[in-house]
KOLKOL-349809 format. One record per residue: residue in three letters; x, y, z negated of N, C-alpha, C in turn. Coordinates in steps of 0.1 Angstrom, whole numbers, padded with zeros to 4 digits, always signed. Each point is the difference from the previous one (the first is absolute). Layout:
<atoms>
ALAXYZXYZXYZ...
</atoms>
This chain:
<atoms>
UNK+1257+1311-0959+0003+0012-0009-0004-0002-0014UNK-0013-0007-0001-0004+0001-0016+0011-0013-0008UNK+0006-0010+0010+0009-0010-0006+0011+0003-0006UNK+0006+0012+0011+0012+0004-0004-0001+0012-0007UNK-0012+0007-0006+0002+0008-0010-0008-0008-0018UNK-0003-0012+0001-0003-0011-0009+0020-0004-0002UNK+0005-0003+0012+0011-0006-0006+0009+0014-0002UNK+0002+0013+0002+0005+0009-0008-0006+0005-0010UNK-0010-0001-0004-0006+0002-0015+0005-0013-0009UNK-0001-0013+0004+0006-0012-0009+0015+0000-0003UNK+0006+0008+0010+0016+0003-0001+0003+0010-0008UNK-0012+0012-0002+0003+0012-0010+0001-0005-0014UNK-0014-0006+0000-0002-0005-0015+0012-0012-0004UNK+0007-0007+0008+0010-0005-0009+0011-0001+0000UNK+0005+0020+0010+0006+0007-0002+0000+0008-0014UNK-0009+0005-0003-0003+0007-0011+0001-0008-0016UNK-0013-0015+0006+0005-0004-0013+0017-0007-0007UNK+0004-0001+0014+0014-0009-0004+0010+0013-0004UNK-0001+0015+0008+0006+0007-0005-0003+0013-0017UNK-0011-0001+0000-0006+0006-0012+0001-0010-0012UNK-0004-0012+0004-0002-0014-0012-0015+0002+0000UNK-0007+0011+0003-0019-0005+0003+0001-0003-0015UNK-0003+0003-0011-0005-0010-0011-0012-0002+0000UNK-0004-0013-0003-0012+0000+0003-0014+0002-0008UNK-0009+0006+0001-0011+0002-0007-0009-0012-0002UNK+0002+0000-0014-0007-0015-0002-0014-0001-0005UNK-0009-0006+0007-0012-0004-0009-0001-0016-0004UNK-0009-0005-0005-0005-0011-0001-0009-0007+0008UNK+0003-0007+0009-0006-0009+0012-0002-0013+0002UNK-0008-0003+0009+0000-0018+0007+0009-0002+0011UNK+0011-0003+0002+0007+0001+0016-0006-0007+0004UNK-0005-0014-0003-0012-0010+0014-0001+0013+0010UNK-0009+0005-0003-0008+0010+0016+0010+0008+0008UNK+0010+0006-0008+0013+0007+0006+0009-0009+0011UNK+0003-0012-0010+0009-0011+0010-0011-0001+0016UNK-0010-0001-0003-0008-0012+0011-0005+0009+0006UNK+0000+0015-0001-0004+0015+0012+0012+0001+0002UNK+0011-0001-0004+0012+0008+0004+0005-0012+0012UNK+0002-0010-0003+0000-0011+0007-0003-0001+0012UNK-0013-0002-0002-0008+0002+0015+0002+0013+0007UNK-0004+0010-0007+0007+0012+0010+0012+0000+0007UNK+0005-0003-0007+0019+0000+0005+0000-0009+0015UNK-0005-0018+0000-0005-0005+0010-0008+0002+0008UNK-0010+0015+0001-0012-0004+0008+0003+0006+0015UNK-0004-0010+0006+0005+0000+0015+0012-0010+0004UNK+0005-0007-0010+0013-0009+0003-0006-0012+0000UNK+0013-0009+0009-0003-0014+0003+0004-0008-0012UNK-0003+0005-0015+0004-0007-0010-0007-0002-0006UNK-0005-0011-0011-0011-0005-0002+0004-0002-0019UNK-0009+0009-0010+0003-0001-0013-0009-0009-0010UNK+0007-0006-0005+0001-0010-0007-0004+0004-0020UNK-0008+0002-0008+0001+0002-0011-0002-0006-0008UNK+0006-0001-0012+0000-0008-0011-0001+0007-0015UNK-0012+0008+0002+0002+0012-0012-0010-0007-0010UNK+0009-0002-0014-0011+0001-0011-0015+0006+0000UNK-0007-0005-0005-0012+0012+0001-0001+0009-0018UNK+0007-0004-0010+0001+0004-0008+0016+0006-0005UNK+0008+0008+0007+0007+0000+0001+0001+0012-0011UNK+0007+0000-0007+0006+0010-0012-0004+0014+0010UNK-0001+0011-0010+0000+0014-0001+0019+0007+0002UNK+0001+0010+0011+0012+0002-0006+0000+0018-0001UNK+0011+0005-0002+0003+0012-0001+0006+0006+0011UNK-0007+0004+0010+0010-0001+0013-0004+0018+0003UNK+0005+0003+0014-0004+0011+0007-0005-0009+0017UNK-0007-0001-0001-0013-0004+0009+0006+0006+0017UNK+0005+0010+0002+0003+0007+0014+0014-0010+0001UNK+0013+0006-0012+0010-0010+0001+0001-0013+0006UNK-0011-0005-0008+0001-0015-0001-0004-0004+0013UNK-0007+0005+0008-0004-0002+0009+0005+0003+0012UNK+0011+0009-0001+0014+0002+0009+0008-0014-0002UNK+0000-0001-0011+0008-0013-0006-0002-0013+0010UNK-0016-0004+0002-0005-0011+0003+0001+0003+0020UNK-0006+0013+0002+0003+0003+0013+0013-0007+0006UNK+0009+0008-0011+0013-0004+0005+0003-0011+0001UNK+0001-0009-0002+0000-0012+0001-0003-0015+0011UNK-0017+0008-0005-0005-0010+0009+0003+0006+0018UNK+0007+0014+0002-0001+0005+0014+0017-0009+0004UNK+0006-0001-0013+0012-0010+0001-0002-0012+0005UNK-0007-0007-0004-0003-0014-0001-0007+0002+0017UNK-0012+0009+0001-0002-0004+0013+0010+0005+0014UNK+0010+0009-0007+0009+0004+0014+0008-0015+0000UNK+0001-0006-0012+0015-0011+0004-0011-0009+0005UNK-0009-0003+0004-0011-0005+0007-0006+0000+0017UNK+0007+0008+0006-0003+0008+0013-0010-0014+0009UNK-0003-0012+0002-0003-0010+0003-0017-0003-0004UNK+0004+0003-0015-0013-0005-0008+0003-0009-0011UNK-0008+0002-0006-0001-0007-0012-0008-0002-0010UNK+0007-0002-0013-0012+0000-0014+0011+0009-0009UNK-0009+0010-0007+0006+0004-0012-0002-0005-0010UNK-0005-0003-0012+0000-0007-0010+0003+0013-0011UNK-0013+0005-0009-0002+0007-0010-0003-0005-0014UNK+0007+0002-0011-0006-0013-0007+0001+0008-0012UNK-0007+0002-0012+0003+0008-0013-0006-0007-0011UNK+0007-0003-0013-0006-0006-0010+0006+0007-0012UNK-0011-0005-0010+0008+0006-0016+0016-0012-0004UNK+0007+0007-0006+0014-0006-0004+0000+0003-0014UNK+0001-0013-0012+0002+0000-0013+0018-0001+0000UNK+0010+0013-0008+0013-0006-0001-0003+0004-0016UNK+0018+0000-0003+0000+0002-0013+0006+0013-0003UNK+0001+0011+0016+0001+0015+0002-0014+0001-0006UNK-0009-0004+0013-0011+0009-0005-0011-0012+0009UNK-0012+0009+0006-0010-0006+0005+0000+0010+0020UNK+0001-0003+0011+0003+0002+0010-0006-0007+0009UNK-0003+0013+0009-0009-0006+0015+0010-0001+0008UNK-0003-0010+0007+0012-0007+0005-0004+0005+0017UNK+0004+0006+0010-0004+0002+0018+0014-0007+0006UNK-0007-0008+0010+0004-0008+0007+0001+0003+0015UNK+0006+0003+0011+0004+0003+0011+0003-0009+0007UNK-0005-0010+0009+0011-0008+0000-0001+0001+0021UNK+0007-0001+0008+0003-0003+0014+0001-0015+0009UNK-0005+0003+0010+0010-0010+0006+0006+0002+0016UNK+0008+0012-0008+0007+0005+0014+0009-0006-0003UNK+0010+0008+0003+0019-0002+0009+0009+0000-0015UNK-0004+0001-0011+0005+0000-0012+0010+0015+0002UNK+0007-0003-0015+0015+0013+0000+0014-0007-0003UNK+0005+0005+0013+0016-0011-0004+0006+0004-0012UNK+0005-0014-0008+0004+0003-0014+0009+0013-0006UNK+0009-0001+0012+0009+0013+0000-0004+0013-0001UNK-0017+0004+0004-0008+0010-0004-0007+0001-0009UNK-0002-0012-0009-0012+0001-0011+0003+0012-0008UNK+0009+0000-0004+0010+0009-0014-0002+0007+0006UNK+0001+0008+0012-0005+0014+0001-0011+0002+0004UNK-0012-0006+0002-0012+0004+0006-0003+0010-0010UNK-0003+0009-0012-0007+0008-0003+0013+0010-0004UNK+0008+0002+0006+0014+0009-0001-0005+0014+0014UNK-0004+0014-0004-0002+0009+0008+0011-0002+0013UNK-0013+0001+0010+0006+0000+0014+0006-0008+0005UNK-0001-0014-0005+0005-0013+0004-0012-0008+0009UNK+0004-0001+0009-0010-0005+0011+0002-0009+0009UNK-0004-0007+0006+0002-0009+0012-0006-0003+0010UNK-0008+0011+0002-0010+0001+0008+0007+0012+0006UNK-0006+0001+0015+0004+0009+0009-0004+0017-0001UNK-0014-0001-0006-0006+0012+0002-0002+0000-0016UNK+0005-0004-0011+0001-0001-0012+0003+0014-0009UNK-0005+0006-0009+0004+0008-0014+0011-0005-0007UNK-0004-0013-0005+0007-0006-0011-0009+0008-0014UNK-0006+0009+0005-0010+0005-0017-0013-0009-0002UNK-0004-0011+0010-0010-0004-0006+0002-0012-0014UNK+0010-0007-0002+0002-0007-0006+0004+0005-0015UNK+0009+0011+0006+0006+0009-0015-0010+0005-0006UNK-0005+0006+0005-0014+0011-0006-0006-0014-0005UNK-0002-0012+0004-0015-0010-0007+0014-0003-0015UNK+0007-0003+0006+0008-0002-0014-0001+0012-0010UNK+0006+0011+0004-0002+0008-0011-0016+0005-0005UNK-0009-0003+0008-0015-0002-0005+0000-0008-0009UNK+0001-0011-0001-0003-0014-0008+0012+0006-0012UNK+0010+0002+0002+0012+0002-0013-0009+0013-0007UNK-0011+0010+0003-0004+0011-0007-0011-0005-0006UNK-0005-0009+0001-0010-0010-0003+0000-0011-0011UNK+0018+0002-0003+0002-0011-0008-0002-0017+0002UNK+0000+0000+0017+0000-0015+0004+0015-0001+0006UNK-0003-0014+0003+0011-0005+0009-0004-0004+0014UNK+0007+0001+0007+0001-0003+0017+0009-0011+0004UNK+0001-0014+0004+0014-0005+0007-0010-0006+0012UNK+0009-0005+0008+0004-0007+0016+0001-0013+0000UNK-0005-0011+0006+0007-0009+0007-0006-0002+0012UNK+0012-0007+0006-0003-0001+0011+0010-0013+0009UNK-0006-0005+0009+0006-0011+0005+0002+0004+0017UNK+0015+0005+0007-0004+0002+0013-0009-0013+0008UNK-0007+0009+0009-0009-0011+0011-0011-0003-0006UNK-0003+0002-0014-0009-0010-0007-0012+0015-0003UNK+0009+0009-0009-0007+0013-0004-0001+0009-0018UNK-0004+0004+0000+0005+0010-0018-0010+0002-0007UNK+0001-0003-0009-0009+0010-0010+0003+0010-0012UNK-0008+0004-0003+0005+0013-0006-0013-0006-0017UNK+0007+0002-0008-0008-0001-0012+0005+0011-0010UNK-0010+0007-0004-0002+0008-0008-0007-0002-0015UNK+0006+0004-0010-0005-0002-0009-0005+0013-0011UNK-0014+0006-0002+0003+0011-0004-0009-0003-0017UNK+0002+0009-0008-0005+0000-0016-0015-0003-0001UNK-0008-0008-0008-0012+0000+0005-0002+0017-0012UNK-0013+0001+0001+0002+0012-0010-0001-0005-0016UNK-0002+0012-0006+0005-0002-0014-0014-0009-0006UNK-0012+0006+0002-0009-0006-0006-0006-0017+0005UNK+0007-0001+0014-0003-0011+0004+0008-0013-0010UNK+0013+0006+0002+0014-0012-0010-0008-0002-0012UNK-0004+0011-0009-0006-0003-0011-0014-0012+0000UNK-0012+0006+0008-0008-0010+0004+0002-0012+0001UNK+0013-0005+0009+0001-0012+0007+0012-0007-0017UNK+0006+0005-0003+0002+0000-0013-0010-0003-0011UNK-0006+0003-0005-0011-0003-0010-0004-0010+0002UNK-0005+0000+0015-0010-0015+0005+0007-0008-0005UNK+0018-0003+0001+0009-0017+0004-0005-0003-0013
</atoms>
């Protein structure tokens, strides 16, 4: 009973946020602690075994903390359903110098059953799914999270082999400056 009202409360919220747009309330944060609690929660009790590679000085960003953490949920519960056997997840986050800007880079990566190429282009398209007992809102809603955030989201993935998911979001304003001054 408490599973299946955990998985209709996770279905409301991104019902809500995919249909409202959720904007998100932003403070100034460390995601380290967010990625690596959300993570582990999402796995605890599965036969999957997480893997991390997180900066320990990882830029500040401007996020909404609840979001982002639907975001990461989502994902990694991805990674471990295309997994049903067992496996490793692989979490991995670092700072990104471009010539946009300065960017925490989140890394997802699997090694399930991959996504056949002919699905990649629509995985974060509402209600597109390929799963049996599927929404299709968990991927849309992380997309449109990360697009309110001012980051980017893409896919690869290799069938048989497995996907990852890389996200890239703004570090914040005072950090670009800092890391700036320093070069």
């Amino acid at each position: 009973a408490m599973l299946s009202m955990e998985n209709a409360t996770n279905l409301t919220k991104q019902l809500l946020t995919f249909a409202k747009g959720g904007d998100p309330i932003k403070e100034t944060l460390s995601i380290r602690e967010v990625l690596i609690e959300m993570a582990q929660f999402s796995l605890h009790g599965s036969n999957i075994r997480l893997q991390t590679n997180i900066d320990h000085d990882l830029w500040l960003i401007e996020a909404d903390k609840g979001q982002l953490s639907q975001v990461i949920g989502n994902l990694i519960i991805n990674a471990q359903q295309a997994m049903p056997m067992g496996g490793v997840i692989i979490l991995a986050a670092n700072n990104i110098e471009t010539t946009q800007g300065n960017y925490v880079k989140i890394t997802i990566q699997d090694e399930g059953e991959g996504i056949d190429p002919d699905h990649l282009e629509q995985v974060f398209d509402p209600y597109f799914s390929t799963k049996e007992k599927g929404s299709g809102l968990g991927l849309a809603s992380t997309h449109s999270i990360i697009h309110k955030h001012n980051g980017t989201i893409n896919v690869e993935s290799i069938p048989g082999q497995g996907t990852t998911f890389i996200i890239h979001l703004p570090a914040a304003q005072n950090e670009a400056v800092t890391t700036t001054n320093h070069s």
